[in-house]
N, C-alpha and C positions, 0 to 999 in steps of 0.2 A: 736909844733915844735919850739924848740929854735934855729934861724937862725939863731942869732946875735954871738955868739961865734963861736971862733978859730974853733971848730969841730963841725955844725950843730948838736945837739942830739932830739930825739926824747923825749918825755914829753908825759906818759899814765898812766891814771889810772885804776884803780882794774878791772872795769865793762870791760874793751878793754882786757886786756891782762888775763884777767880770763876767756874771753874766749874759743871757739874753736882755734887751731893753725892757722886755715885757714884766720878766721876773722883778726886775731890779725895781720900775717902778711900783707894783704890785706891791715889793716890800717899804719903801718910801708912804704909801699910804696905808697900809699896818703900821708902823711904826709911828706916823704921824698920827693915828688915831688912839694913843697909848697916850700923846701929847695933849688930845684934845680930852683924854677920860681925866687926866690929872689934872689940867684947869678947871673944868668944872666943878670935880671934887673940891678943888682948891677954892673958886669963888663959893660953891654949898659949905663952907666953912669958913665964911667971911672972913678968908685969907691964910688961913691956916693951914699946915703941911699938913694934907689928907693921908689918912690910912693906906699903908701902900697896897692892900686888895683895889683899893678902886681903880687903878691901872696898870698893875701889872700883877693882879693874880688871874686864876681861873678863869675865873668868870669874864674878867676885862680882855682875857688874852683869845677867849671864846669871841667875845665880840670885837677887836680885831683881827681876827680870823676871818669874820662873818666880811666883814668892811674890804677888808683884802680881796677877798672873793667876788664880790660886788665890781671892786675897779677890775677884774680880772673878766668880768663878765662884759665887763664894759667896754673893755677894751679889745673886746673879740679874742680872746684867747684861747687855744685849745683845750680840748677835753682832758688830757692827760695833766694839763698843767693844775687843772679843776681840781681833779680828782686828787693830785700831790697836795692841795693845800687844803682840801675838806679833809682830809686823813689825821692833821695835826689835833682838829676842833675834838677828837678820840681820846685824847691824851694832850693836853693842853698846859703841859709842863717840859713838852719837847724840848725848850731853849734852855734846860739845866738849873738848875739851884746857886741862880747867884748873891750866897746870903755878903760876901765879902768883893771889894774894889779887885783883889787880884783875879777869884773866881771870873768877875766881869771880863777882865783885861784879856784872859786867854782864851775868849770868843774868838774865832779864825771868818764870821761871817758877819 
């Protein structure tokens, strides 16, 4: 998720959006709720670049988990698909250690 621009844009590759509709949106509002933790933090610090835990550590990545699951539920989704995306909120560092731009780049999803 590119928060840093004028219009937060979402950032997916092939393996995400080739998937099922259902998937794909599901990650479209996780990811956009990583957008909505960074502004916040951003306006609670009267404009200042927030600490990056507030949206993309642990805890931020737990509650877009949570969020995900929610539009998943919402959107009548299967049980198995449930179960694939409560398993991550276990280990909520699944999407790797991207301390560097290139680390980020060789994301395939």
């Amino acid at each position: 998720m590119s928060v840093y621009d004028e219009v937060p844009t979402y950032e997916v590759g092939v393996a995400t959006w080739g998937h099922s509709d259902m998937w794909y949106a599901s990650t479209i509002a996780h990811d956009g709720y990583h957008s909505v933790l960074y502004h916040e933090a951003k306006a609670k610090s009267d404009g200042n670049e927030p600490h990056a835990e507030k949206w993309i550590g642990e805890k931020a990545e737990r509650e877009c988990l949570e969020f995900q699951l929610s539009t998943l539920k919402e959107l009548g989704a299967d049980k198995e698909l449930l179960i694939y995306v409560e398993r991550f909120k276990a280990s909520p560092t699944y999407q790797g250690d991207h301390k560097s731009w290139e680390d980020y780049q060789k994301r395939s999803w």
